[in-house]
N, CA, C and O atoms as a GROMACS GRO file, in nm:
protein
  580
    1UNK      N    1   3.830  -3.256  12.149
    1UNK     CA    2   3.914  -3.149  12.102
    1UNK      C    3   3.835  -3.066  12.003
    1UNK      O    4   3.797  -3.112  11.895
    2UNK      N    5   3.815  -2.948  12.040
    2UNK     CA    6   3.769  -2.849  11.950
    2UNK      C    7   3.838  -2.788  11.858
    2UNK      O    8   3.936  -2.738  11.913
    3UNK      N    9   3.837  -2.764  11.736
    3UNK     CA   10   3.888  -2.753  11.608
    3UNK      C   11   3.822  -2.600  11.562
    3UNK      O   12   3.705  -2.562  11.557
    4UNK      N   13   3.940  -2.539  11.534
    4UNK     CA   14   3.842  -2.352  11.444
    4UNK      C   15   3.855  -2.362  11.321
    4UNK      O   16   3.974  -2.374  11.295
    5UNK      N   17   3.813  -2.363  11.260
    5UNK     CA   18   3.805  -2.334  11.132
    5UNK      C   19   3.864  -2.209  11.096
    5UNK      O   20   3.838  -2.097  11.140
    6UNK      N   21   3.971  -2.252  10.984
    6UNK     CA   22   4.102  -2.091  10.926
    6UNK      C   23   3.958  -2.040  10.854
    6UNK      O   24   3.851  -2.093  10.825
    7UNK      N   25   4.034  -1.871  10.840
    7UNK     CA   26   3.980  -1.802  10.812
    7UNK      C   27   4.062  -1.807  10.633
    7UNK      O   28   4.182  -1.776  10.635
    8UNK      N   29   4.003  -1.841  10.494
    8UNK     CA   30   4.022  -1.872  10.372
    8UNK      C   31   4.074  -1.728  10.300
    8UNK      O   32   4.166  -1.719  10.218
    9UNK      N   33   3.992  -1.623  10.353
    9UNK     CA   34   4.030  -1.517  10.291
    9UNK      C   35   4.145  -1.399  10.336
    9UNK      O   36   4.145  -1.277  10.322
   10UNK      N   37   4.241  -1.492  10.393
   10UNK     CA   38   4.324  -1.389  10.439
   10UNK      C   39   4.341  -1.330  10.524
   10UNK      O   40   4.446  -1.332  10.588
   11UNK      N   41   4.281  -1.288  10.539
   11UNK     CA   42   4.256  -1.124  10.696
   11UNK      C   43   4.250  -1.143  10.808
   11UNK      O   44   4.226  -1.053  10.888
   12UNK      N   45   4.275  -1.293  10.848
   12UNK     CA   46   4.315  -1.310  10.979
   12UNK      C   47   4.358  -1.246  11.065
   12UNK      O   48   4.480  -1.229  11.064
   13UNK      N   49   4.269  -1.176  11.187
   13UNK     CA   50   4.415  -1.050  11.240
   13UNK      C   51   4.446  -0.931  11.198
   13UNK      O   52   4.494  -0.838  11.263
   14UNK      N   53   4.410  -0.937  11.059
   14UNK     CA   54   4.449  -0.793  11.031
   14UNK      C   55   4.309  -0.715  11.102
   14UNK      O   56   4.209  -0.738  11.169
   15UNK      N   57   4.386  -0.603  11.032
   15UNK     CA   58   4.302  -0.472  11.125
   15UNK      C   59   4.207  -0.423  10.975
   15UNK      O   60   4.250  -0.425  10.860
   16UNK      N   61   4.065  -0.381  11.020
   16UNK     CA   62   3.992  -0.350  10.891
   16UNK      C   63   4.120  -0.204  10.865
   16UNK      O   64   4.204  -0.144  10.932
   17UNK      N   65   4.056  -0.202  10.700
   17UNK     CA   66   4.150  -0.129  10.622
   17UNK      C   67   4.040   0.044  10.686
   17UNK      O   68   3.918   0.057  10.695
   18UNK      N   69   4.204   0.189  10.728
   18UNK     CA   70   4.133   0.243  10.784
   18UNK      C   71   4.093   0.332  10.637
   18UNK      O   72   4.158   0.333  10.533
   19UNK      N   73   3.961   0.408  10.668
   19UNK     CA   74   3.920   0.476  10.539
   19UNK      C   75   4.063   0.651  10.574
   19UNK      O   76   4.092   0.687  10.689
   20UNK      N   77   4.111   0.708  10.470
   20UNK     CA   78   4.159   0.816  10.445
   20UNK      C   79   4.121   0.941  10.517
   20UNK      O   80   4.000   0.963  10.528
   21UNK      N   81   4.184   1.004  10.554
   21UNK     CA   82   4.087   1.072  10.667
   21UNK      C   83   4.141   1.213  10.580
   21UNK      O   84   4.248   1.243  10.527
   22UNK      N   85   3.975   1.298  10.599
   22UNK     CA   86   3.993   1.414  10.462
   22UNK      C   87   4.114   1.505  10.515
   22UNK      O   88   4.121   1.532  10.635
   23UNK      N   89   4.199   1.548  10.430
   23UNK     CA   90   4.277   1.658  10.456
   23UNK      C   91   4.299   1.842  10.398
   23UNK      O   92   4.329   1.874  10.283
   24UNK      N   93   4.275   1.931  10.506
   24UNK     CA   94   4.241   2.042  10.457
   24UNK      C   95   4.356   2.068  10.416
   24UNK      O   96   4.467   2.029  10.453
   25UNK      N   97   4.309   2.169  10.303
   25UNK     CA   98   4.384   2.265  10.192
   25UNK      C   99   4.524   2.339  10.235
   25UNK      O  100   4.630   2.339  10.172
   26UNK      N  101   4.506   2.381  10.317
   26UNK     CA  102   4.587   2.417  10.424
   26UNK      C  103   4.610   2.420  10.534
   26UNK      O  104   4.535   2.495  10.596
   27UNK      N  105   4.741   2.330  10.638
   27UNK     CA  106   4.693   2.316  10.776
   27UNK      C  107   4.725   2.417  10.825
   27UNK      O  108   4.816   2.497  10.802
   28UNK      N  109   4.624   2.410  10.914
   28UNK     CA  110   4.657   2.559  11.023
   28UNK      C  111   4.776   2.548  11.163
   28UNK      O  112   4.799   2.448  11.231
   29UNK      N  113   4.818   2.645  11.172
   29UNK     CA  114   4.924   2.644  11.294
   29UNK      C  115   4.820   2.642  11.407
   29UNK      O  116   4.704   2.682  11.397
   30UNK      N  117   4.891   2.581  11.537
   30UNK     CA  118   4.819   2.555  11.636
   30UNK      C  119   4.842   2.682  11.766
   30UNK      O  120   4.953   2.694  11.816
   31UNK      N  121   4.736   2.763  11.806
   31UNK     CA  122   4.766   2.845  11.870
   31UNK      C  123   4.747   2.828  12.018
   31UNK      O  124   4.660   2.744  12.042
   32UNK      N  125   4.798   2.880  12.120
   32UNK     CA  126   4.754   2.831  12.259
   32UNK      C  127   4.722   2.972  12.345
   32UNK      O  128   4.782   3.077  12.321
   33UNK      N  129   4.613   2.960  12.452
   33UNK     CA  130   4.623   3.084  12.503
   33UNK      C  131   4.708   3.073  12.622
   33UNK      O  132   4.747   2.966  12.671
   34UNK      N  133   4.740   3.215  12.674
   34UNK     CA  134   4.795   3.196  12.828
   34UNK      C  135   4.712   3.114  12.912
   34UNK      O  136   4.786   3.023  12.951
   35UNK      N  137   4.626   3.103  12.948
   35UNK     CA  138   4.522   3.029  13.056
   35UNK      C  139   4.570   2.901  12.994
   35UNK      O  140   4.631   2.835  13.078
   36UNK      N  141   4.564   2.837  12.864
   36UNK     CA  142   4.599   2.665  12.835
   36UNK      C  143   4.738   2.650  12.882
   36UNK      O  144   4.768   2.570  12.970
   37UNK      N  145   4.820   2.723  12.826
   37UNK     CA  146   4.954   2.712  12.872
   37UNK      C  147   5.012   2.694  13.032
   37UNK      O  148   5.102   2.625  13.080
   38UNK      N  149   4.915   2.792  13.090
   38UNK     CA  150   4.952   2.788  13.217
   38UNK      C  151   4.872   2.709  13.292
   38UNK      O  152   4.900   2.706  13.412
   39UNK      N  153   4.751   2.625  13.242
   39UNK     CA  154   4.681   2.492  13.288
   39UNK      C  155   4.806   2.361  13.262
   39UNK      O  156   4.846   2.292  13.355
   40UNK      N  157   4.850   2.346  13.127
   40UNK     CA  158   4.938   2.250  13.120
   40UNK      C  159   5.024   2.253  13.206
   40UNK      O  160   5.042   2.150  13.271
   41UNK      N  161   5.108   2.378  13.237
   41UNK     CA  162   5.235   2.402  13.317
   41UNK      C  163   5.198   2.309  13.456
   41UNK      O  164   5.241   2.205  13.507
   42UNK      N  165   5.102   2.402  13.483
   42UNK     CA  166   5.059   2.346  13.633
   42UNK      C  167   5.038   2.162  13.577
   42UNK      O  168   5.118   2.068  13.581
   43UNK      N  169   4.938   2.169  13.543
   43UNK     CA  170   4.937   1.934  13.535
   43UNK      C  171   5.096   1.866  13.528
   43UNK      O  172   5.130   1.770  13.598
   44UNK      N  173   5.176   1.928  13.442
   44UNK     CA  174   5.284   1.856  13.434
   44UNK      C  175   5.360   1.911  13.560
   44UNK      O  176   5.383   1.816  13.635
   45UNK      N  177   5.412   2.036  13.614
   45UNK     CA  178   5.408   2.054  13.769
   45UNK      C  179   5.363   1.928  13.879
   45UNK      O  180   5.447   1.852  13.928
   46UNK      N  181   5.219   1.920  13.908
   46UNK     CA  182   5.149   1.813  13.962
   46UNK      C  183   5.245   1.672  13.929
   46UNK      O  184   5.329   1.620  14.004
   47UNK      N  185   5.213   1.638  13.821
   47UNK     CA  186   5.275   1.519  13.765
   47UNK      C  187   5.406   1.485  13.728
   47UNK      O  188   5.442   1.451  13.615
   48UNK      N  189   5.477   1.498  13.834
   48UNK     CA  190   5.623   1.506  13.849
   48UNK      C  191   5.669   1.372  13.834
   48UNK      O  192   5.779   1.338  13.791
   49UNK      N  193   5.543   1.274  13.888
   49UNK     CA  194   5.602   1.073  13.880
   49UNK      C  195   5.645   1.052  13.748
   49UNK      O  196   5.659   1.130  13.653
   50UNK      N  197   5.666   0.908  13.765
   50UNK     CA  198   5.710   0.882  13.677
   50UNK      C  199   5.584   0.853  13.563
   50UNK      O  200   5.474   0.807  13.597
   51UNK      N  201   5.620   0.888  13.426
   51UNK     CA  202   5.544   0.904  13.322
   51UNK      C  203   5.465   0.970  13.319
   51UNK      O  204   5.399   0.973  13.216
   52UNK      N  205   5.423   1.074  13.450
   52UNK     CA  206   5.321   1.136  13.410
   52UNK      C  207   5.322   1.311  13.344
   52UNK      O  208   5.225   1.377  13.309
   53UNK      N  209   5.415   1.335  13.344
   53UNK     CA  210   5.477   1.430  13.224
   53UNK      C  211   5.422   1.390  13.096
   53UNK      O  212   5.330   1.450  13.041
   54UNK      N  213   5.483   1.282  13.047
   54UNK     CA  214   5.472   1.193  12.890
   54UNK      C  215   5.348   1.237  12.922
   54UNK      O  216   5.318   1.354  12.897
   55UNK      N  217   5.251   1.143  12.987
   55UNK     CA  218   5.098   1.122  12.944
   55UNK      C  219   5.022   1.233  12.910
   55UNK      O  220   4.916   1.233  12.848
   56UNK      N  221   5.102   1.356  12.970
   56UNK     CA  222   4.981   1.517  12.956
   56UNK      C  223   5.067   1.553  12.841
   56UNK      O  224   4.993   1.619  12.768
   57UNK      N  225   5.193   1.546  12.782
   57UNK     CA  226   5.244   1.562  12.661
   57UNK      C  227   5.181   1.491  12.568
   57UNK      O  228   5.168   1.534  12.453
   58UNK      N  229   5.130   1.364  12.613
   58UNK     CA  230   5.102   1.284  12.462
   58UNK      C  231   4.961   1.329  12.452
   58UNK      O  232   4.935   1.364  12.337
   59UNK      N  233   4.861   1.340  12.536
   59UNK     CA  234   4.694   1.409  12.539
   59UNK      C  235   4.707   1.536  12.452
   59UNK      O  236   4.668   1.542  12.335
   60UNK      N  237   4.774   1.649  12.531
   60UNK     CA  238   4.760   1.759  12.483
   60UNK      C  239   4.809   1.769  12.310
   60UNK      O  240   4.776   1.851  12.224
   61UNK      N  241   4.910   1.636  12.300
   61UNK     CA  242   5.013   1.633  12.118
   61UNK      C  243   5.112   1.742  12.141
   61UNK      O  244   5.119   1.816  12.043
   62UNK      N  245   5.197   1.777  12.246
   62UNK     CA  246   5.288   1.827  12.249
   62UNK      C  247   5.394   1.823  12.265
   62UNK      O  248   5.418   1.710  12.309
   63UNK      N  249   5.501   1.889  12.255
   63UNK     CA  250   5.690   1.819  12.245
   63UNK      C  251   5.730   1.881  12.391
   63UNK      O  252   5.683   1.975  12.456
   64UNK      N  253   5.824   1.799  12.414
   64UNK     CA  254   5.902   1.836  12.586
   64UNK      C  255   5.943   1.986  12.556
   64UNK      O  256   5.933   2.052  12.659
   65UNK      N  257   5.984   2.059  12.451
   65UNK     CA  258   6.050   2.133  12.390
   65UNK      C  259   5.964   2.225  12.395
   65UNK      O  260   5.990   2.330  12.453
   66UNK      N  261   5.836   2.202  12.331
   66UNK     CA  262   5.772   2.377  12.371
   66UNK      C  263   5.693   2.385  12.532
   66UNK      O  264   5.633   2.484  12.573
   67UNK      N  265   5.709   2.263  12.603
   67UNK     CA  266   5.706   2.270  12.730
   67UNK      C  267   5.801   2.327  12.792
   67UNK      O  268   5.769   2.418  12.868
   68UNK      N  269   5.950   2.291  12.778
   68UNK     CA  270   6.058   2.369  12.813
   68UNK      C  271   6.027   2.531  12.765
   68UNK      O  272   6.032   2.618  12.853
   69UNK      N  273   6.007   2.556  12.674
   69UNK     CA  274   5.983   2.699  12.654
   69UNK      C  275   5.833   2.805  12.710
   69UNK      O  276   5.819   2.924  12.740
   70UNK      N  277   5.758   2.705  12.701
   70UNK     CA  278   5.663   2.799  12.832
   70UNK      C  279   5.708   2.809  12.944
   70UNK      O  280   5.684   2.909  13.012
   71UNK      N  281   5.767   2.728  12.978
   71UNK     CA  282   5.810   2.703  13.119
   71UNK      C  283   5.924   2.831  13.158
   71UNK      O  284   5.908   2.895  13.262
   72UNK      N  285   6.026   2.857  13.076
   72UNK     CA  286   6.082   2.962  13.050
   72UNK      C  287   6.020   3.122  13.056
   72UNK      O  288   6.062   3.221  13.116
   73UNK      N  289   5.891   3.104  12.958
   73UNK     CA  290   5.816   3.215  12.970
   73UNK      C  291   5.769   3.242  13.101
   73UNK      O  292   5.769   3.359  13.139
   74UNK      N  293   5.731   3.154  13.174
   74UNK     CA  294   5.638   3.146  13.285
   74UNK      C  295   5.727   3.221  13.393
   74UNK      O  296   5.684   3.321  13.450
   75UNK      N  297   5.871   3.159  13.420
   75UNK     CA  298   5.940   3.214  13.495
   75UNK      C  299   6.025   3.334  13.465
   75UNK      O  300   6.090   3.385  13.556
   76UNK      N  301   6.029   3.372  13.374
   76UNK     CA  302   6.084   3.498  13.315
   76UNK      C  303   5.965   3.607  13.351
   76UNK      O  304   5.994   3.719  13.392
   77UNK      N  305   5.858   3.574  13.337
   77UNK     CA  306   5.727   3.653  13.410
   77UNK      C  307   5.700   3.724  13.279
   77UNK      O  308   5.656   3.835  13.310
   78UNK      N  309   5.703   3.715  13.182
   78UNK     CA  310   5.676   3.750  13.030
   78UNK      C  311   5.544   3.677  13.018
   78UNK      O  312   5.524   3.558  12.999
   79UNK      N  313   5.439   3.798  13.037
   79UNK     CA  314   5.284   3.726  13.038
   79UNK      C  315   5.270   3.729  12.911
   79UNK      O  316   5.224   3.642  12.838
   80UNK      N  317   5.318   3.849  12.882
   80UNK     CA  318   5.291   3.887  12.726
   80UNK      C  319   5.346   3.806  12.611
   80UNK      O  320   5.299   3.819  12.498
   81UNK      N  321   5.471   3.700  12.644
   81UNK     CA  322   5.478   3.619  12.576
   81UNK      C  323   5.431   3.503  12.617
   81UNK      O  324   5.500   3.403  12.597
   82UNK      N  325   5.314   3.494  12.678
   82UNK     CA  326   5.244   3.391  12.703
   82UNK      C  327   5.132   3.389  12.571
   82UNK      O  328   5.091   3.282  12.525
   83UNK      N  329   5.094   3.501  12.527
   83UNK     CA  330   4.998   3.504  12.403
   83UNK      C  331   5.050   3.457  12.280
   83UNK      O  332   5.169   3.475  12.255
   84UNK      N  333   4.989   3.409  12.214
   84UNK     CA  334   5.020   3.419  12.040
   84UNK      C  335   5.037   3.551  11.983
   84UNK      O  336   4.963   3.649  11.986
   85UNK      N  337   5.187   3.526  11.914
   85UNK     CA  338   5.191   3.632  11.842
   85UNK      C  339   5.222   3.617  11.684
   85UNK      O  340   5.260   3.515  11.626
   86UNK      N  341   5.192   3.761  11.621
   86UNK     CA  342   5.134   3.686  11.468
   86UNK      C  343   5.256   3.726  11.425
   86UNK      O  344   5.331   3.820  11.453
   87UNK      N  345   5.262   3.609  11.333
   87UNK     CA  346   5.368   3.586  11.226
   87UNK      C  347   5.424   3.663  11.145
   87UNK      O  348   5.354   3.756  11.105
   88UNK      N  349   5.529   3.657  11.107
   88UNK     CA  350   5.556   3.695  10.946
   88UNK      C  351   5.651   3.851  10.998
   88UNK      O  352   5.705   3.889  11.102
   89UNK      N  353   5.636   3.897  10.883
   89UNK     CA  354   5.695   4.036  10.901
   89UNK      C  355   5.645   4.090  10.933
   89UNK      O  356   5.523   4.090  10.914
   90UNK      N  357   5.727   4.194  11.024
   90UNK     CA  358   5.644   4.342  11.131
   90UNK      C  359   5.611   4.445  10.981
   90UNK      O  360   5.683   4.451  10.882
   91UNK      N  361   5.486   4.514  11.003
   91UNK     CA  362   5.470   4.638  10.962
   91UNK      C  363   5.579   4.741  10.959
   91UNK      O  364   5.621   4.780  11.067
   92UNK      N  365   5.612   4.774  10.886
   92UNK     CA  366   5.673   4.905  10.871
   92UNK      C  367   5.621   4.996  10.903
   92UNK      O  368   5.507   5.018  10.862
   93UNK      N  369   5.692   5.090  10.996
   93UNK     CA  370   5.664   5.209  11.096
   93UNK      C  371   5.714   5.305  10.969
   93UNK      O  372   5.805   5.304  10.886
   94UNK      N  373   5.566   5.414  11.017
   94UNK     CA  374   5.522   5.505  10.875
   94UNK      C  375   5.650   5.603  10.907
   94UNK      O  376   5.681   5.613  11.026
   95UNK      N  377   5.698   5.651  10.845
   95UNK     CA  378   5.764   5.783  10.851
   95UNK      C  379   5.671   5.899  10.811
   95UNK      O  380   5.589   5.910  10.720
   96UNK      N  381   5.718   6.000  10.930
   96UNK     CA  382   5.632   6.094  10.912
   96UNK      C  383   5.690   6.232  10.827
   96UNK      O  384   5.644   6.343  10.854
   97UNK      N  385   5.764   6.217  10.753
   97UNK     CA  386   5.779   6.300  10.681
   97UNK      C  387   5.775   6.264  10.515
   97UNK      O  388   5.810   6.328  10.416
   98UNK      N  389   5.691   6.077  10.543
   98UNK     CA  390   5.698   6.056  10.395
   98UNK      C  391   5.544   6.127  10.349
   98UNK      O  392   5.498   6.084  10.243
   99UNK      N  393   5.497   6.188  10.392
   99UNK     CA  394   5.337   6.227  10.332
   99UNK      C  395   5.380   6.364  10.311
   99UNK      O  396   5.316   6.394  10.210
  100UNK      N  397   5.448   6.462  10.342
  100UNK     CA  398   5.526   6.589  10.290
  100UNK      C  399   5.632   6.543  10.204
  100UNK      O  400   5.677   6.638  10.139
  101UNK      N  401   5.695   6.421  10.177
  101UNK     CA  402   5.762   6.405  10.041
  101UNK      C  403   5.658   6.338   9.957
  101UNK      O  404   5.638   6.428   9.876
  102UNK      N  405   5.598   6.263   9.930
  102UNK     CA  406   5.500   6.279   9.847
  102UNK      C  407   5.427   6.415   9.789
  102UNK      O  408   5.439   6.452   9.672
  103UNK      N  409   5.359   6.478   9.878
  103UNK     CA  410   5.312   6.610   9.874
  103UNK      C  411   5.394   6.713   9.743
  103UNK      O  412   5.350   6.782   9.652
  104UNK      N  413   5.594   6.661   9.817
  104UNK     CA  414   5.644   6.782   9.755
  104UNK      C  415   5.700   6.685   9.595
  104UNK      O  416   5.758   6.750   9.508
  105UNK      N  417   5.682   6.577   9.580
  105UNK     CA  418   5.673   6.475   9.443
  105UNK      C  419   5.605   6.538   9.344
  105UNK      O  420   5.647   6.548   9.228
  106UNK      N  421   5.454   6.601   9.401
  106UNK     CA  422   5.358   6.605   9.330
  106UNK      C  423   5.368   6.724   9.282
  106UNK      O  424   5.348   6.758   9.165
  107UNK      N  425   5.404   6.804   9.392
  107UNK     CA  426   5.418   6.920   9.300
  107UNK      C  427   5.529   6.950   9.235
  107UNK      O  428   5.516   7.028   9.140
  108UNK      N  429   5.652   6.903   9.264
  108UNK     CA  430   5.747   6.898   9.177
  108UNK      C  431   5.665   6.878   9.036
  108UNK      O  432   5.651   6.977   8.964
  109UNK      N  433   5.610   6.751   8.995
  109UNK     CA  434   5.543   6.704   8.900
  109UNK      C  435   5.470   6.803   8.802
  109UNK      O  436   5.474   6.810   8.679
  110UNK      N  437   5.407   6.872   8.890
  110UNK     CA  438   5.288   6.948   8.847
  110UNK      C  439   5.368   7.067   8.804
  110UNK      O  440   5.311   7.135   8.719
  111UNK      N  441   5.488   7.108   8.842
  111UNK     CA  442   5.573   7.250   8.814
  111UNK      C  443   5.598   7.187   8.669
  111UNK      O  444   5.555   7.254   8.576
  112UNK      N  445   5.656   7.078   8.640
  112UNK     CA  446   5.726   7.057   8.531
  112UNK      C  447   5.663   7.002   8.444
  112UNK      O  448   5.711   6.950   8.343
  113UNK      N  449   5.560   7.008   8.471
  113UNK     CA  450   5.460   6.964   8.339
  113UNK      C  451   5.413   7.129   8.299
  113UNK      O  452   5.380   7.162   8.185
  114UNK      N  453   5.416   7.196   8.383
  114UNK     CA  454   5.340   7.294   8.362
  114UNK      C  455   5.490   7.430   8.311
  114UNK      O  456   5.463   7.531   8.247
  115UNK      N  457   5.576   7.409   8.339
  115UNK     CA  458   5.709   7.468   8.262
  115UNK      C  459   5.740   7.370   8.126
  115UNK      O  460   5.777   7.421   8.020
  116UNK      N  461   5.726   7.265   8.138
  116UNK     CA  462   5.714   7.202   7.949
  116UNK      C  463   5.595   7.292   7.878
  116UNK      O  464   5.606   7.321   7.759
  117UNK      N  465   5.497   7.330   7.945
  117UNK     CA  466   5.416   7.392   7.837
  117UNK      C  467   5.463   7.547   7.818
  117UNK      O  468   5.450   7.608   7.712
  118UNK      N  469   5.516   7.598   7.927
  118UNK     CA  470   5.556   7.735   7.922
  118UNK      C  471   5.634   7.726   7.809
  118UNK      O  472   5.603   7.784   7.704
  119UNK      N  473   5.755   7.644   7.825
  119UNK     CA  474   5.865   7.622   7.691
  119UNK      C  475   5.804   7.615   7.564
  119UNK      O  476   5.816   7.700   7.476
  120UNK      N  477   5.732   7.499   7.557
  120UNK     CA  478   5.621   7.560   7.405
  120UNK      C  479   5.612   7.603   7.317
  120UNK      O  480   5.646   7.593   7.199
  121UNK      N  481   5.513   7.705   7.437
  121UNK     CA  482   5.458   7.847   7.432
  121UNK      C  483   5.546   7.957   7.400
  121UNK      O  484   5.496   8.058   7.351
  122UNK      N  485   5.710   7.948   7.426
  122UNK     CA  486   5.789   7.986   7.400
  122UNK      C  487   5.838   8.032   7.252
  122UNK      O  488   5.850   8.136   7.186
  123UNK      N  489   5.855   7.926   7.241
  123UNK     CA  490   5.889   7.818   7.124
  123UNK      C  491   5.819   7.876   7.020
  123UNK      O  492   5.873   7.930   6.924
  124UNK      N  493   5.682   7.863   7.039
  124UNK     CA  494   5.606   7.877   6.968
  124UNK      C  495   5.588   8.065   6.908
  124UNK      O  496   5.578   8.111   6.794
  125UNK      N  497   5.591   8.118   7.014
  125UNK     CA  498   5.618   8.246   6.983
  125UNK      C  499   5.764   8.317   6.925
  125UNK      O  500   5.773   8.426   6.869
  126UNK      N  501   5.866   8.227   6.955
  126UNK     CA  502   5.948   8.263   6.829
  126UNK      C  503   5.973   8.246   6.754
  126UNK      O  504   6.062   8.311   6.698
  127UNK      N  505   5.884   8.105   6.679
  127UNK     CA  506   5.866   8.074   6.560
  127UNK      C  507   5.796   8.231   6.469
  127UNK      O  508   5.836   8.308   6.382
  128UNK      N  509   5.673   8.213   6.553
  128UNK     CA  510   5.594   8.342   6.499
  128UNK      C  511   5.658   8.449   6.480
  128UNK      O  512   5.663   8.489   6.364
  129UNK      N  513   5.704   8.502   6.553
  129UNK     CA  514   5.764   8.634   6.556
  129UNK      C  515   5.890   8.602   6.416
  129UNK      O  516   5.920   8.706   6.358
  130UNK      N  517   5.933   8.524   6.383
  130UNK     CA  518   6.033   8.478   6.265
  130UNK      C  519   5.982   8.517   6.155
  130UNK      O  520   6.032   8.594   6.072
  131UNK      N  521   5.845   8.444   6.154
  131UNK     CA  522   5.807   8.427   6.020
  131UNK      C  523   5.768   8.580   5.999
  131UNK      O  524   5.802   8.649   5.903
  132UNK      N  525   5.685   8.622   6.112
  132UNK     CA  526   5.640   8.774   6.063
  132UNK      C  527   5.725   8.874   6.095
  132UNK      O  528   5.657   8.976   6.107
  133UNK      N  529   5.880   8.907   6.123
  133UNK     CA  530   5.984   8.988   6.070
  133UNK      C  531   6.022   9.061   6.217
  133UNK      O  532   6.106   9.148   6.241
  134UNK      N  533   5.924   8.991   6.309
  134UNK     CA  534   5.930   9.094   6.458
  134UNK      C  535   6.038   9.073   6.491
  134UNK      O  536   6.057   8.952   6.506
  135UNK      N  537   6.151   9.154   6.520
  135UNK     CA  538   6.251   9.138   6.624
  135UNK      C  539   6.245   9.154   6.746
  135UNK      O  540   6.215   9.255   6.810
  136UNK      N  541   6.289   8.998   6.796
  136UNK     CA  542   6.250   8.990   6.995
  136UNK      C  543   6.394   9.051   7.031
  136UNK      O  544   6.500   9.038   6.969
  137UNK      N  545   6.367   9.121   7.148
  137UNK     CA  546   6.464   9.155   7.241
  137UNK      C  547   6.552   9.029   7.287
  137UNK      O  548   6.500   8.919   7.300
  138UNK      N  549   6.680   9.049   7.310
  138UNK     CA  550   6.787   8.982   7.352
  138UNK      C  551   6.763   8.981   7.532
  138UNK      O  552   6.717   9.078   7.591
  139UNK      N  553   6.801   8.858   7.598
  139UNK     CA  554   6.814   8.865   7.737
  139UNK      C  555   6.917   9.027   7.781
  139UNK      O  556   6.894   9.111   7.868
  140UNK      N  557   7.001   9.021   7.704
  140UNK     CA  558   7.098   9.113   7.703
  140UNK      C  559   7.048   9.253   7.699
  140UNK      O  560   7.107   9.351   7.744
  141UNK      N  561   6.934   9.250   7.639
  141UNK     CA  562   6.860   9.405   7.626
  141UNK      C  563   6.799   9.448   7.666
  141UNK      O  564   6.774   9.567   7.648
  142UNK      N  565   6.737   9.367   7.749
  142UNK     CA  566   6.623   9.352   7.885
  142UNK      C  567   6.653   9.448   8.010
  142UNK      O  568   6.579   9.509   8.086
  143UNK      N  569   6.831   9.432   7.994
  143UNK     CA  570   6.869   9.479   8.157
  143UNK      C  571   6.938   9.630   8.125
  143UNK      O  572   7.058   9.653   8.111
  144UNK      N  573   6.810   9.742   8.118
  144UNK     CA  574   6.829   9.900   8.104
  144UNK      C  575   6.870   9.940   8.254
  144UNK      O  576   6.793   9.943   8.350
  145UNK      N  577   6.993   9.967   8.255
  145UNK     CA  578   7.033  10.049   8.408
  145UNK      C  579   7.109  10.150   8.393
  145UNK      O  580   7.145  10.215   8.491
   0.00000   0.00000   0.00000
């Protein structure tokens, strides 16, 4: 009768300890092209037996669920949603009359900076005319008809 000798330190069986596997900063979303999509379609097509759906789902790391939804695309004939499309919020479509309201911003701007100085200037000349005894004409005296 042959006899094994236990293993003293434990680890019988176990599995070596696995090392941490590095993880990036940010994961990236996974994108697919039409040609992959419509390679998968077709294998799982082919592989109608039993389990062989699962097995090209579990290779590729994909859910029955975005299989159901290419599959959708495929027959809807939406090639174009066969591509990746990018995320997030759409661009805002320029209006074309916002570069003539800007335009007319600016010069609004530029009128009324430039009528604050007229006022002034105003201002300033009827101070003068005060001190040195000139009498200015009235709006009222202006209009000889």
């Amino acid at each position: 009768m042959q006899h094994k000798e236990a293993n003293t330190d434990g680890a019988a069986g176990a599995a070596p300890a696995a090392t941490a596997p590095e993880m990036s900063d940010r994961p990236r979303r996974r994108t697919f092209t039409a040609q992959t999509k419509l390679r998968v379609l077709a294998e799982t097509d082919v592989a109608a037996g039993v389990g062989g759906i699962g097995a090209i789902l579990r290779r590729e790391g994909l859910y029955s669920s975005t299989l159901t939804d290419w599959r959708r695309q495929r027959d809807s004939g939406a090639l174009g949603a066969l591509t990746p499309t990018k995320r997030g919020p759409k661009p805002a479509v320029p209006n074309p009359l916002a570069a003539e309201l800007a335009q007319a911003k600016r010069e609004n701007a530029r009128l009324g900076r430039r009528l604050e100085r007229a006022e002034a200037i105003i201002e300033i000349q009827k101070k003068v005319a005060a001190l040195l005894g000139i009498p200015l004409a009235t709006p009222d005296s202006d209009d000889v008809s």
